[in-house]
Structure formats: structure tokens, C-alpha cells
C-alpha positions in Angstrom: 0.0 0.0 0.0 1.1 3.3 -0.8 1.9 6.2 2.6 -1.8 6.7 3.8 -2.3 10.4 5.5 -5.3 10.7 6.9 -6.8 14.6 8.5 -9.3 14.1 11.6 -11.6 16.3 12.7 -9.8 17.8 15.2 -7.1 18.6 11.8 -4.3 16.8 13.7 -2.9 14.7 10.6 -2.0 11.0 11.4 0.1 8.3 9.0 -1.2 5.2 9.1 0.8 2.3 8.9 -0.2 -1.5 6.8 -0.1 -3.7 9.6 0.4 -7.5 9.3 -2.6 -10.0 8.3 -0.7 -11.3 12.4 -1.3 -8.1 13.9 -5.2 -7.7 12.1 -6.1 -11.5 13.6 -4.5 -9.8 17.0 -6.4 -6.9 17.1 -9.9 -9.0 15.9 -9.4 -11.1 18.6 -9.2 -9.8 21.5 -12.7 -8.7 22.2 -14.7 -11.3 23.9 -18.0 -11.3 23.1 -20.5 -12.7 26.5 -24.1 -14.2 25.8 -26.7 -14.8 28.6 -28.7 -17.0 27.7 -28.5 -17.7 23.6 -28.3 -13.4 23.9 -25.2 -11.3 23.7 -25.0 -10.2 27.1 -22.3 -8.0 27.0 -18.4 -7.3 25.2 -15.6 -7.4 27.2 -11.9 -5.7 26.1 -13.4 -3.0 23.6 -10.6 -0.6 25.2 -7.8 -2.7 24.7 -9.3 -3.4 21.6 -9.0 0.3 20.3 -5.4 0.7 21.9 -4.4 -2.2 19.8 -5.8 -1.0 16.4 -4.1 3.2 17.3 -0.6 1.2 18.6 -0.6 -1.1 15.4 -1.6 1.3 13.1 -0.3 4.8 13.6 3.3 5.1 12.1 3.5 9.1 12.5 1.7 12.0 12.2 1.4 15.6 14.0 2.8 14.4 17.5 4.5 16.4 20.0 7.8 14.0 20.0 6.9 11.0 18.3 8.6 8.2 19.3 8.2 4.5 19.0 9.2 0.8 21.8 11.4 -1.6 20.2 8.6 -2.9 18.1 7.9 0.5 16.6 5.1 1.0 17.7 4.4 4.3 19.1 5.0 4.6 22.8 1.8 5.8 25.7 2.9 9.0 25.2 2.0 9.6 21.7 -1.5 7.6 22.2 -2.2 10.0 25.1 -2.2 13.1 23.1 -5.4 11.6 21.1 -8.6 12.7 22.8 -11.9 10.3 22.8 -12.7 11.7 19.9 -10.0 11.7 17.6 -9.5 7.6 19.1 -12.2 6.7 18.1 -12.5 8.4 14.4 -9.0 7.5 13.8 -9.7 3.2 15.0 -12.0 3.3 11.8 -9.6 5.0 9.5 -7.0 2.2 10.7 -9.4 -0.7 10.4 -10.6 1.0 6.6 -6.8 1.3 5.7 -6.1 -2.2 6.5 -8.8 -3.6 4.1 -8.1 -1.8 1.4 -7.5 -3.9 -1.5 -3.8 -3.3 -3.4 
């Protein structure tokens, strides 16, 4: 895939990165989904969920001093500068990167 820049609606600017069909199967599987009953009850790990979509797919963007663990991934304190909001526009934008067809 070619460098994907994507513009939230805060205007903070954010490269994604093309994660691994490993990392995807990661990320998909770590909600748990409960049933009650033959119902779904409840779904359990939808914030570590999100963290692991932002960690695997940001690669760099408009960060006060980007920097990435020995995995490159990008450390807490570049996650922490995302608000709610932005976290939760920008999981989509990851997940819709990642399907993308070449």
C-alpha cells in the first residue's frame, strides 16, 4: 500500500501504517463477546481493543515527540495526546486502511 495520510476532525494529521494479516487476527481477537442465555449479554476488552488498532496502526503523524518501543510502535505517550474523539475516528480509519485492496 502506498503512505496513507489521513486529516481528523480535530485537523491533527495522522500516517497510518499497513499492519500485518498477524497483527489484524490480533487486534480482531481480543474482544470477547458474552451471551446470557443464547443473547449477547455483553463485550468485554473494547478498550484494549481500540489501543491495539491506534498502537498497530499509527506510524506518524502531528505528534509532540513521536517516538516509538522496540517494536515500533508508538509509545503511551503519543496515544495520550489523542482525545476520545480523535481515538475513536482514527480506529476506523486504521481498520478501513487495513482492508483496502492493493
Amino acid at each position: 500500500m502506498s503512505k496513507k495520510i489521513v486529516e481528523l476532525k480535530s485537523k491533527k494529521k495522522v500516517e497510518l501504517r499497513e499492519m500485518t494479516l498477524d497483527e489484524v487476527d490480533y487486534c480482531n481477537d481480543i474482544a470477547v463477546m458474552k451471551y446470557k442465555g443464547g443473547e449477547l449479554s455483553h463485550i468485554e476488552g473494547l478498550s484494549k481493543t481500540r489501543t491495539a488498532w491506534l498502537r498497530r496502526g499509527i506510524k506518524g503523524g502531528d505528534f509532540k515527540n513521536y517516538k516509538t518501543d522496540t517494536n515500533g510502535y508508538p509509545n503511551d505517550s503519543v496515544l495520550k495526546q489523542l482525545d476520545e474523539e480523535d481515538k475513536n475516528e482514527l480506529v476506523q480509519l486504521v481498520q478501513e486502511y487495513q482492508t483496502m485492496g492493493e
